[in-house]
BALOBA-1460 file (C-alpha; in Angstrom, 3 decimals):
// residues 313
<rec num="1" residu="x" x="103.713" y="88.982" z="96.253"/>
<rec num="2" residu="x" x="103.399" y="88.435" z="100.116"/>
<rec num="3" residu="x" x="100.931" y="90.153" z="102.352"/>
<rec num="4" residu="x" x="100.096" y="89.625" z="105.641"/>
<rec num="5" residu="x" x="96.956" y="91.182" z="107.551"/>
<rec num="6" residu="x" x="98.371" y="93.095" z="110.702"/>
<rec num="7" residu="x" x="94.523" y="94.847" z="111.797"/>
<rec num="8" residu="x" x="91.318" y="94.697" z="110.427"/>
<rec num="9" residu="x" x="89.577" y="97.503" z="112.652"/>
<rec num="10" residu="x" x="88.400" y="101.600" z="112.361"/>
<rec num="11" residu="x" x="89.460" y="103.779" z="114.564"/>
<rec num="12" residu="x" x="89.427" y="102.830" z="118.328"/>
<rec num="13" residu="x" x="89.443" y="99.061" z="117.395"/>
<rec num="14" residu="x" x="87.760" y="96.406" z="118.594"/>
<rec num="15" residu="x" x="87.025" y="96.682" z="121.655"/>
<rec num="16" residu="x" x="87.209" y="100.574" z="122.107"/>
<rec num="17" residu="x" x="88.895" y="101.372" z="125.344"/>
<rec num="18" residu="x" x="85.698" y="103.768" z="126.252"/>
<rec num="19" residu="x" x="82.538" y="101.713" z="124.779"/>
<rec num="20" residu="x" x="80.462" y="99.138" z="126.157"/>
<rec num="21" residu="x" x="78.371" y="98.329" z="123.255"/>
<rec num="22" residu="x" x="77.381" y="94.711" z="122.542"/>
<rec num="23" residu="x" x="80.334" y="94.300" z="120.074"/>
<rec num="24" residu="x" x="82.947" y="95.690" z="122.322"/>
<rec num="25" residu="x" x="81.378" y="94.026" z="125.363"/>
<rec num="26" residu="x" x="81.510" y="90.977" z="123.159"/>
<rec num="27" residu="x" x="85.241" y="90.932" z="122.298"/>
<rec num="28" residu="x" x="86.351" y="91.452" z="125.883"/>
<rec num="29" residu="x" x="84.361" y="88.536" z="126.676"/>
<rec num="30" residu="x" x="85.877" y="86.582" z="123.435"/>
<rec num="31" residu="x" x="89.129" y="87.820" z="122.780"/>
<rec num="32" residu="x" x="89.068" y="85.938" z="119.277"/>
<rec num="33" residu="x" x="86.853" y="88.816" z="118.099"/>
<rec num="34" residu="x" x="89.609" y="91.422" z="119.319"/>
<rec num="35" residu="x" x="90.582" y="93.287" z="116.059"/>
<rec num="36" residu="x" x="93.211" y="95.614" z="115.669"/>
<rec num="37" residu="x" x="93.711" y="99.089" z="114.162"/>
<rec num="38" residu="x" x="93.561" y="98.534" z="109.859"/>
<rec num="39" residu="x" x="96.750" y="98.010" z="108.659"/>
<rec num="40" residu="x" x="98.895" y="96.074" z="106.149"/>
<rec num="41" residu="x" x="102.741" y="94.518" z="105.683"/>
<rec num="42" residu="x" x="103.477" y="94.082" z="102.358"/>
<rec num="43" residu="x" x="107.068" y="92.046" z="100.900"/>
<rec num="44" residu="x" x="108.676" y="94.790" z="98.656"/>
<rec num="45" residu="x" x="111.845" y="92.204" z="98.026"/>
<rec num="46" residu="x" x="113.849" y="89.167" z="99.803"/>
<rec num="47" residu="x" x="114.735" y="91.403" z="102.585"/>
<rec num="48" residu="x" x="112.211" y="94.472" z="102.547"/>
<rec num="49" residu="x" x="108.775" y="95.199" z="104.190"/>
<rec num="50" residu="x" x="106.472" y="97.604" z="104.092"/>
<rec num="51" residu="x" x="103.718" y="98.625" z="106.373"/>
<rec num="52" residu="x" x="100.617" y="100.232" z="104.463"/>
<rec num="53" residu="x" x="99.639" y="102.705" z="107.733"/>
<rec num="54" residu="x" x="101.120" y="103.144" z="110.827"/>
<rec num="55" residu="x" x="98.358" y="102.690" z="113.489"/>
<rec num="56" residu="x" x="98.425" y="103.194" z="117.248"/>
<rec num="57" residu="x" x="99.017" y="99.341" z="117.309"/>
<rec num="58" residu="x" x="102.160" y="99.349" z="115.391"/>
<rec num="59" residu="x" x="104.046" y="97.827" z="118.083"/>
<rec num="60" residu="x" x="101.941" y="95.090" z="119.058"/>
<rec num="61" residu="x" x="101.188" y="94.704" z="115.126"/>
<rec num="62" residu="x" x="105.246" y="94.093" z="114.527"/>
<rec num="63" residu="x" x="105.968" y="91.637" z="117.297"/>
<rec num="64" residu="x" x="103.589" y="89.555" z="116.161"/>
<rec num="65" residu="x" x="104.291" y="88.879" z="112.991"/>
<rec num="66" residu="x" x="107.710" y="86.668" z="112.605"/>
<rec num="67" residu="x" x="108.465" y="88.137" z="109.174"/>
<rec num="68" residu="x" x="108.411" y="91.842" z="110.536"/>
<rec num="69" residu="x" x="110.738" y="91.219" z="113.777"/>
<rec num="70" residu="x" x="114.161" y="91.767" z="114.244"/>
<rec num="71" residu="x" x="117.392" y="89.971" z="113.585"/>
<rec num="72" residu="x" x="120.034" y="88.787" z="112.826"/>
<rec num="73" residu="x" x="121.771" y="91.853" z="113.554"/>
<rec num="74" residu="x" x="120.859" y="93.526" z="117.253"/>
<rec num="75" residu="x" x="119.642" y="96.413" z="115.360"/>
<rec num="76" residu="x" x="118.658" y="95.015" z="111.763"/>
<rec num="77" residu="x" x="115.078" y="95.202" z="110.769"/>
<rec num="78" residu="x" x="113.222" y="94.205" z="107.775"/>
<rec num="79" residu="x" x="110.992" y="97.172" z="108.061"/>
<rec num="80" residu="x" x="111.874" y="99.620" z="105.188"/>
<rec num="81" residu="x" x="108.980" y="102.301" z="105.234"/>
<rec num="82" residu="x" x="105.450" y="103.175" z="105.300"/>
<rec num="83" residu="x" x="102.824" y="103.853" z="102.610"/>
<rec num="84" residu="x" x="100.191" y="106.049" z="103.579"/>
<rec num="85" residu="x" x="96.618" y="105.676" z="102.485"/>
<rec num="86" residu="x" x="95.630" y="108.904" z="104.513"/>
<rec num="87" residu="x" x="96.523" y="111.425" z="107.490"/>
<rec num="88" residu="x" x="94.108" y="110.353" z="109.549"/>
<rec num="89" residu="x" x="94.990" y="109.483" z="113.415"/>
<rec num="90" residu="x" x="94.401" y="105.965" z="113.250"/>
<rec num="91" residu="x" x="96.853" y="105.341" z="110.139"/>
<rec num="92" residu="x" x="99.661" y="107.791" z="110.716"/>
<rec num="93" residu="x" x="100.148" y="108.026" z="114.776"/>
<rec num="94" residu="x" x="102.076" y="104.460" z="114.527"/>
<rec num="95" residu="x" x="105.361" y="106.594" z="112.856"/>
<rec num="96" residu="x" x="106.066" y="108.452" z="116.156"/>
<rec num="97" residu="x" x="106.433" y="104.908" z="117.242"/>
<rec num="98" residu="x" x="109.097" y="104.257" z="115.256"/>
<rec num="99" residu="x" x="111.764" y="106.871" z="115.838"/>
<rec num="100" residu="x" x="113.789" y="103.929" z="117.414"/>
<rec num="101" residu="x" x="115.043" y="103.405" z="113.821"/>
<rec num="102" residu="x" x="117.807" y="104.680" z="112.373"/>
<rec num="103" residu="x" x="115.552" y="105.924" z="109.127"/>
<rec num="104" residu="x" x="112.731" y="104.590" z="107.189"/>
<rec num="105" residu="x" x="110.703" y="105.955" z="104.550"/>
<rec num="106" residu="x" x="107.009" y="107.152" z="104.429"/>
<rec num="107" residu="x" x="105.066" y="107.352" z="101.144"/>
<rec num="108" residu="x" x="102.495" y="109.559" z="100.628"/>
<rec num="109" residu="x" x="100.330" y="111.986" z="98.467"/>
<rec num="110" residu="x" x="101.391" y="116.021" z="99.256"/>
<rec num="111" residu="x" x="98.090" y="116.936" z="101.106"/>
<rec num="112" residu="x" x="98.797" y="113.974" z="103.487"/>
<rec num="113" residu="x" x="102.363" y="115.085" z="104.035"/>
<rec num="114" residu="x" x="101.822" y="118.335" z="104.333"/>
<rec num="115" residu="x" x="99.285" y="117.714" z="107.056"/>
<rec num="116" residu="x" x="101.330" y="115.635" z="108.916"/>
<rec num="117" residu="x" x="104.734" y="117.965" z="108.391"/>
<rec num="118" residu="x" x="103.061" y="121.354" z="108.927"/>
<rec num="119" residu="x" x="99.733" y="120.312" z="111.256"/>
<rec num="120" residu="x" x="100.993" y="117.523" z="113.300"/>
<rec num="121" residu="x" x="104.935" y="118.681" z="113.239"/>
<rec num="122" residu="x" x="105.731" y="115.101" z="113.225"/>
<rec num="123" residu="x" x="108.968" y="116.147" z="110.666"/>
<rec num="124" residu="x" x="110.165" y="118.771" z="113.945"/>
<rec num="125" residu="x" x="108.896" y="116.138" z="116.764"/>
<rec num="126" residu="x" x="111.341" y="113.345" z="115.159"/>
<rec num="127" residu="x" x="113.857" y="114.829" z="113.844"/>
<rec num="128" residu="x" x="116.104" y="114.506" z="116.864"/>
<rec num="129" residu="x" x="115.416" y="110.806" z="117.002"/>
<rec num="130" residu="x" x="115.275" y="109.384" z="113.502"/>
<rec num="131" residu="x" x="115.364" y="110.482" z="110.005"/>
<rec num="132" residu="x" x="112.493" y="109.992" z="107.572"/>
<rec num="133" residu="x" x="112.744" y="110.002" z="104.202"/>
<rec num="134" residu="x" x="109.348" y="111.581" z="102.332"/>
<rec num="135" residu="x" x="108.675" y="109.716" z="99.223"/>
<rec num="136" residu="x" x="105.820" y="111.143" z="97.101"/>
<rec num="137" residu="x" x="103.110" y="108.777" z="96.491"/>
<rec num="138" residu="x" x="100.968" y="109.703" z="93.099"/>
<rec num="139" residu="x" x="98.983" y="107.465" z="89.955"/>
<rec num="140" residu="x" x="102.240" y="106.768" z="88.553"/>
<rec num="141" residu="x" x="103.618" y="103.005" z="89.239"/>
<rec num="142" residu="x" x="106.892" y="103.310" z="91.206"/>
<rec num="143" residu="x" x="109.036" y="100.390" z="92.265"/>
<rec num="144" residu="x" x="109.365" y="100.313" z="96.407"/>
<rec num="145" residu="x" x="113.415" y="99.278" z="95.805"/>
<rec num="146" residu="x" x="115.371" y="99.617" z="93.763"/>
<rec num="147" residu="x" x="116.095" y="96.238" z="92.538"/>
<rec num="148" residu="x" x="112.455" y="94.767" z="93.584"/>
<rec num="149" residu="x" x="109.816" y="93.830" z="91.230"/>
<rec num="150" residu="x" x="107.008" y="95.271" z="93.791"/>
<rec num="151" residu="x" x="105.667" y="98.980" z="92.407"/>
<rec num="152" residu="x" x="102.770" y="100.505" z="93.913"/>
<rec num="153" residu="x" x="100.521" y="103.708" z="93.044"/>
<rec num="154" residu="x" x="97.836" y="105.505" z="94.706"/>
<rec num="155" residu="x" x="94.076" y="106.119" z="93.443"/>
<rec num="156" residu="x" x="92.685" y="109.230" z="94.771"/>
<rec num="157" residu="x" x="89.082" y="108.105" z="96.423"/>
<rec num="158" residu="x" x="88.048" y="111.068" z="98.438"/>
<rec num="159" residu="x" x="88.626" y="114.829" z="99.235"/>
<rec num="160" residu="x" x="88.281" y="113.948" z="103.326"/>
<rec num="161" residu="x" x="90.181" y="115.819" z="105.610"/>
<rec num="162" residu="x" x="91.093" y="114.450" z="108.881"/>
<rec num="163" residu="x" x="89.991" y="117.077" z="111.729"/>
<rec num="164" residu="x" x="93.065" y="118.356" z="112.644"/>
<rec num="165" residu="x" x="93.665" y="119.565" z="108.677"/>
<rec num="166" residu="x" x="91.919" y="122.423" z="108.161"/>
<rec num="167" residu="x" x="91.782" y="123.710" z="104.307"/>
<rec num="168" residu="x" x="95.002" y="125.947" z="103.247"/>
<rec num="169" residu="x" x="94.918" y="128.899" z="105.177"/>
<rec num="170" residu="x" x="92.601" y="128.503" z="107.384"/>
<rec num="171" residu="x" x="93.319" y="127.552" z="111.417"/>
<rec num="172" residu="x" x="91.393" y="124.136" z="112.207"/>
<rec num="173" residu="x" x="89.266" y="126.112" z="114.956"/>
<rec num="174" residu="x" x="87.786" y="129.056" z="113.698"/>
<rec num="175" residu="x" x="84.429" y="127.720" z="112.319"/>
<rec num="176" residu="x" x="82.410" y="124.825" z="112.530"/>
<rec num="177" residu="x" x="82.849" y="124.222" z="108.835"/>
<rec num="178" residu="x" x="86.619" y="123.712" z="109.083"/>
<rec num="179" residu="x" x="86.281" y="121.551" z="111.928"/>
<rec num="180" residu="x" x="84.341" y="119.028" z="110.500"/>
<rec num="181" residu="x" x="85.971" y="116.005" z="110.427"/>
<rec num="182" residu="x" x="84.017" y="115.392" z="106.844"/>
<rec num="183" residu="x" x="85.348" y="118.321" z="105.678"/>
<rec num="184" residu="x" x="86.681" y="118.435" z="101.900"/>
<rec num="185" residu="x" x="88.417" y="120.650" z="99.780"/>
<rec num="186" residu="x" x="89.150" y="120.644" z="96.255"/>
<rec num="187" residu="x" x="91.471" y="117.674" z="95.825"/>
<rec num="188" residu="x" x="90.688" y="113.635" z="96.206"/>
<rec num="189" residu="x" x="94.511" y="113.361" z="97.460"/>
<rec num="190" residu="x" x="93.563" y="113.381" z="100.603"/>
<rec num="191" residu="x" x="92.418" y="109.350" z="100.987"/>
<rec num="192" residu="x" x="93.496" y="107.197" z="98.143"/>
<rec num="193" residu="x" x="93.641" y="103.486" z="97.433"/>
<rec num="194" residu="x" x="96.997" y="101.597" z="96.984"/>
<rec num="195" residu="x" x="97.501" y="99.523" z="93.960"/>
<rec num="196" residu="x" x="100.205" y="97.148" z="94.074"/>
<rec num="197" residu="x" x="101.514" y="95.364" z="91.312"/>
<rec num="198" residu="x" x="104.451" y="92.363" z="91.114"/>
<rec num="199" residu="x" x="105.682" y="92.786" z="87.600"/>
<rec num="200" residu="x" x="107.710" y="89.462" z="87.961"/>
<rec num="201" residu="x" x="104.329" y="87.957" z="88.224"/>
<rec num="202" residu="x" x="101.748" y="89.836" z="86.939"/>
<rec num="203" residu="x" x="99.552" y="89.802" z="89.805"/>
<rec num="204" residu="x" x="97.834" y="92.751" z="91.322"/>
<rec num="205" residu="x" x="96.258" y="94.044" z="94.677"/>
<rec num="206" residu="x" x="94.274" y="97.061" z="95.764"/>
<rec num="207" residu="x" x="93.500" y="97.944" z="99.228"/>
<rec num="208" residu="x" x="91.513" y="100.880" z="100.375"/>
<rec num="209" residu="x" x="90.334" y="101.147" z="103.672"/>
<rec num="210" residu="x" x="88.728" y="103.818" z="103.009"/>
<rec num="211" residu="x" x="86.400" y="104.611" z="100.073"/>
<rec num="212" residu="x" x="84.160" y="107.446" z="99.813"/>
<rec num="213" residu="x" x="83.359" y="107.366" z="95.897"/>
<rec num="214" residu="x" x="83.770" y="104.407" z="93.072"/>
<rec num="215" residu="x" x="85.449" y="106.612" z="90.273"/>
<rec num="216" residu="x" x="85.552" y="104.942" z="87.097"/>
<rec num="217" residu="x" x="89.559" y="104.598" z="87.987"/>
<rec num="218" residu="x" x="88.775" y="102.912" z="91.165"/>
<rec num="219" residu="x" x="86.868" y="100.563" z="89.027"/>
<rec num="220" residu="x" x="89.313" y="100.068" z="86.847"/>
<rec num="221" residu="x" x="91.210" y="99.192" z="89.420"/>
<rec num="222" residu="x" x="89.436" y="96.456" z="90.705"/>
<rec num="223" residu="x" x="89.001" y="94.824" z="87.301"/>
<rec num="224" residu="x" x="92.815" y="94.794" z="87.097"/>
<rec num="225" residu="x" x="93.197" y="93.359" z="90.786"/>
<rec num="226" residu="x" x="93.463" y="89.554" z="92.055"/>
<rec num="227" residu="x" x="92.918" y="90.649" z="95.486"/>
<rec num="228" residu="x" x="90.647" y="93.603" z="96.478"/>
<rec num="229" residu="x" x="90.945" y="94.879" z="100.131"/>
<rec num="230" residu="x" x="88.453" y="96.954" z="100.520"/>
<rec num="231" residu="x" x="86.256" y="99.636" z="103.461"/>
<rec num="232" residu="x" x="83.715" y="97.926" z="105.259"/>
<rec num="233" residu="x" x="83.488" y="100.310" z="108.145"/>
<rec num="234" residu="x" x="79.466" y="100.534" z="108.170"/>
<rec num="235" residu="x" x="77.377" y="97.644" z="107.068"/>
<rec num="236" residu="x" x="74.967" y="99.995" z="105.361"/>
<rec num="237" residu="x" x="74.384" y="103.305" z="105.174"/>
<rec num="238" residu="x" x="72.232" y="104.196" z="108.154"/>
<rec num="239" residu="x" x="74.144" y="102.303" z="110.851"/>
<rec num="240" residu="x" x="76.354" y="105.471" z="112.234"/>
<rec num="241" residu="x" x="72.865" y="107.168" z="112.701"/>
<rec num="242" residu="x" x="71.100" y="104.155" z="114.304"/>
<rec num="243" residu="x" x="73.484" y="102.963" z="116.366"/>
<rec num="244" residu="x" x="74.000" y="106.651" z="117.743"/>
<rec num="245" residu="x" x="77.839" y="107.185" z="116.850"/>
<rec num="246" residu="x" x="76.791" y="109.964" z="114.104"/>
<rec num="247" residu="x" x="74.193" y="112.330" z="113.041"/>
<rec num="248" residu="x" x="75.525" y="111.628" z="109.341"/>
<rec num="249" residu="x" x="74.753" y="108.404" z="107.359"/>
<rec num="250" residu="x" x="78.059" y="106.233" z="106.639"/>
<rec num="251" residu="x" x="78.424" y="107.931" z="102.746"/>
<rec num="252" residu="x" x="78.112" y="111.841" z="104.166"/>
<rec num="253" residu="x" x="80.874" y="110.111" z="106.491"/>
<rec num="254" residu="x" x="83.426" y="109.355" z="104.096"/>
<rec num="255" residu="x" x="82.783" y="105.610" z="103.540"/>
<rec num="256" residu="x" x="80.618" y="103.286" z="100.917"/>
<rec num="257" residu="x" x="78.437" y="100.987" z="102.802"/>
<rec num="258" residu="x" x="78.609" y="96.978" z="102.089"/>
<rec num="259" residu="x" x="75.075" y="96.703" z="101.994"/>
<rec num="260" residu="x" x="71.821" y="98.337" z="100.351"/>
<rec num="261" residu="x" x="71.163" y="99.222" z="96.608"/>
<rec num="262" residu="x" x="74.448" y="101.326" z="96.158"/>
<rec num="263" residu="x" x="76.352" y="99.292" z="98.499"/>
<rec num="264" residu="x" x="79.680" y="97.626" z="97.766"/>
<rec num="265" residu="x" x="79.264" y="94.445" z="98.334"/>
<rec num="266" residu="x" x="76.711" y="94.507" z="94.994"/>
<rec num="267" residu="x" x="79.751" y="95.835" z="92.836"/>
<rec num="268" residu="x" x="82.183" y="93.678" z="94.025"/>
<rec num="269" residu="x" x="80.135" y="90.538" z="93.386"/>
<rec num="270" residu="x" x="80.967" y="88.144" z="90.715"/>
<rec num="271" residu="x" x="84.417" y="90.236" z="89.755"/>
<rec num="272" residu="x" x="87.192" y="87.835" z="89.441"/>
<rec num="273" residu="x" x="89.354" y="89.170" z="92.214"/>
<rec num="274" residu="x" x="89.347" y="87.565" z="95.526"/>
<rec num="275" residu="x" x="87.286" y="89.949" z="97.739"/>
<rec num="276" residu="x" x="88.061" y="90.894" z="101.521"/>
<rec num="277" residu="x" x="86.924" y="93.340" z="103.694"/>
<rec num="278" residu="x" x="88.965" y="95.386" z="106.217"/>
<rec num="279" residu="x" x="88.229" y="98.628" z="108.623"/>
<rec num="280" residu="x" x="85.146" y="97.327" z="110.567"/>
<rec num="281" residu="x" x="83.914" y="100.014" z="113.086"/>
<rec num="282" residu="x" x="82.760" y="98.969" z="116.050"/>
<rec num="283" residu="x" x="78.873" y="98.831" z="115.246"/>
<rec num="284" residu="x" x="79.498" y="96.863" z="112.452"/>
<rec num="285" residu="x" x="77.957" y="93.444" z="112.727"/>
<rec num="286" residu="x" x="80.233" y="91.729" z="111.411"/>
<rec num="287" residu="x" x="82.751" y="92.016" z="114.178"/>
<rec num="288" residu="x" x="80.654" y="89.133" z="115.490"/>
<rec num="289" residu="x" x="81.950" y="86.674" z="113.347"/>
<rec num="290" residu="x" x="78.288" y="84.060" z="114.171"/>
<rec num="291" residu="x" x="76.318" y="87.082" z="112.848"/>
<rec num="292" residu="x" x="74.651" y="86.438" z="109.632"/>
<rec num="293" residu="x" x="75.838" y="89.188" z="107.767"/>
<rec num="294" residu="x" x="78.696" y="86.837" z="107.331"/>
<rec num="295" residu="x" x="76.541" y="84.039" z="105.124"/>
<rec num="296" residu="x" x="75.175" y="86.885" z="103.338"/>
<rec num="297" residu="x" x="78.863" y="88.287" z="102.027"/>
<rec num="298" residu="x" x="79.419" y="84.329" z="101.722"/>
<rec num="299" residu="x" x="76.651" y="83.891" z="99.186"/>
<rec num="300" residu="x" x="78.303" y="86.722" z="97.085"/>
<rec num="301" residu="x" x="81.488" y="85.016" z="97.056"/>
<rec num="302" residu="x" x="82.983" y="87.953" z="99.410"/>
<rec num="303" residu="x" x="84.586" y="87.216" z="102.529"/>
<rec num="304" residu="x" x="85.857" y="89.454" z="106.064"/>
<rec num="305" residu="x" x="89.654" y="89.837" z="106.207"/>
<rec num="306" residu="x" x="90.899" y="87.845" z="109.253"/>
<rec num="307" residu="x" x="93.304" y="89.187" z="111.915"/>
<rec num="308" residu="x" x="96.838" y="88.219" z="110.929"/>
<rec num="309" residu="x" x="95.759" y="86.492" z="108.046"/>
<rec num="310" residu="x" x="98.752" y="85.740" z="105.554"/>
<rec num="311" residu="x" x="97.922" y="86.485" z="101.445"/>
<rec num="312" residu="x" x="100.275" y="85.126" z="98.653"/>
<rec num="313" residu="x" x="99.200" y="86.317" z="95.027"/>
């Protein structure tokens, strides 16, 4: 199994075009610290790739990774599809981006394609340039060719709605309630973690950028893994509120701090995966790669996924 790390950043990246806090101010200064928009390729055979969310960097994301670009043929690209982890902005804007193709597929639960077919009209808005194939994406292992020994399955991690998705029925502007961006309704399809197994070699991955509860089937998941990708969008729970991004702590905001009694980085230590994390906002100290929240993950045997960092399992 081949990965390669395309992004590493929440939503806005790093720098956000309209902030000037010390981290942003610090990677225009240092472009080394630049992070992109989250995102994952993943090999699905000899001559297949798959992107695990399409961010606003998408383009930038594909040219520069040499296994991703084009060739031989003038038109012939390795990129088969997409695999959605959710419908929000920052993972699902990248597809408009590619209605150069001829086709390509997108993988996804129903409450994320139904948000993006029937809220965002991205099925209407393309059709006249590409095709897209909707693949559902669901607990059962599927195989991402048809001759491939790649499968992959989804782990339903939150009920989070992205703003735009109000609940069934309702339009996304008529109360404050169904304009929350935390919003939930009654189904964790909304945001779920990938699993991908090789079954030619046994070995497994699981990457979710975004966690907002450790079920005991997310857990199971990570005992299975050899490589664990996981949220580290807040260091702990108060930063969103401190650093003045939020009224809301980082768990009433969809996403498990790293640090603190109930934070992940405590779970994930000693497991026997190899441990990364991915989906750093902004305030998160860690986008300063001399801070020393990076000895303290270090000490735990945990480490911060690196910008086009390459992972063979």
């Amino acid at each position: 199994m081949l990965l390669q790390v395309l992004g590493t950043a929440a939503g806005g990246g790093l720098p956000q075009w309209n902030c000037a806090c010390p981290s942003c101010t610090g990677a225009r200064a240092h472009p080394h610290r630049r992070r992109r928009h989250a995102s994952l390729a993943l090999r699905a055979d000899d001559s297949h790739w798959y992107l695990v969310n399409a961010t606003p960097d998408i383009g930038d994301q594909i040219e520069d990774s040499r296994a991703l670009r084009p060739g031989p043929g003038t038109r012939r690209t390795p990129l088969a599809g997409v695999i959605l982890t959710d419908a929000e902005l920052d993972h699902t804007l990248g597809i408009a981006r590619l209605r150069e193709a001829d086709g390509f597929e997108v993988l996804a639960t129903a409450p994320v394609r139904e948000a993006l077919l029937e809220r965002l009209r991205l099925g209407e808005t393309l059709a006249p340039y590409t095709r897209i194939a909707w693949r559902e994406h669901g607990p059962e292992p599927r195989p991402l060719t048809p001759h491939g020994s790649v499968t992959t399955a989804a782990v339903p991690v939150s009920a989070k709605r992205p703003r735009y998705a109000a609940a069934h029925g309702e339009d996304p502007g008529e109360t404050e309630a169904t304009d929350d961006p935390e919003a939930t309704d009654d189904t964790d399809d909304w945001v779920t973690a990938l699993t991908v197994h090789d079954t030619a070699t046994g070995r497994r991955l699981l990457y979710a950028p975004a966690l907002a509860r450790w079920s005991d089937a997310f857990q199971k998941a990570v005992d299975d893994a050899d490589c664990v990708i996981l949220d580290g969008t807040f260091w702990d729970d108060g930063e969103p509120v401190r650093t003045r991004i939020s009224g809301r702590t980082a768990t009433a905001m969809g996403h498990l701090p790293i640090a603190g009694p109930e934070g992940t980085a405590q779970r994930l230590a000693g497991v026997r995966a190899r441990c990364l994390y991915t989906h750093l906002n902004n305030t998160n100290p860690l986008g300063d790669p001399d801070a020393p929240q990076h000895a303290l993950l270090r000490d735990l045997g945990l480490e911060v996924a690196a910008e086009r960092m390459v992972i063979e399992l």
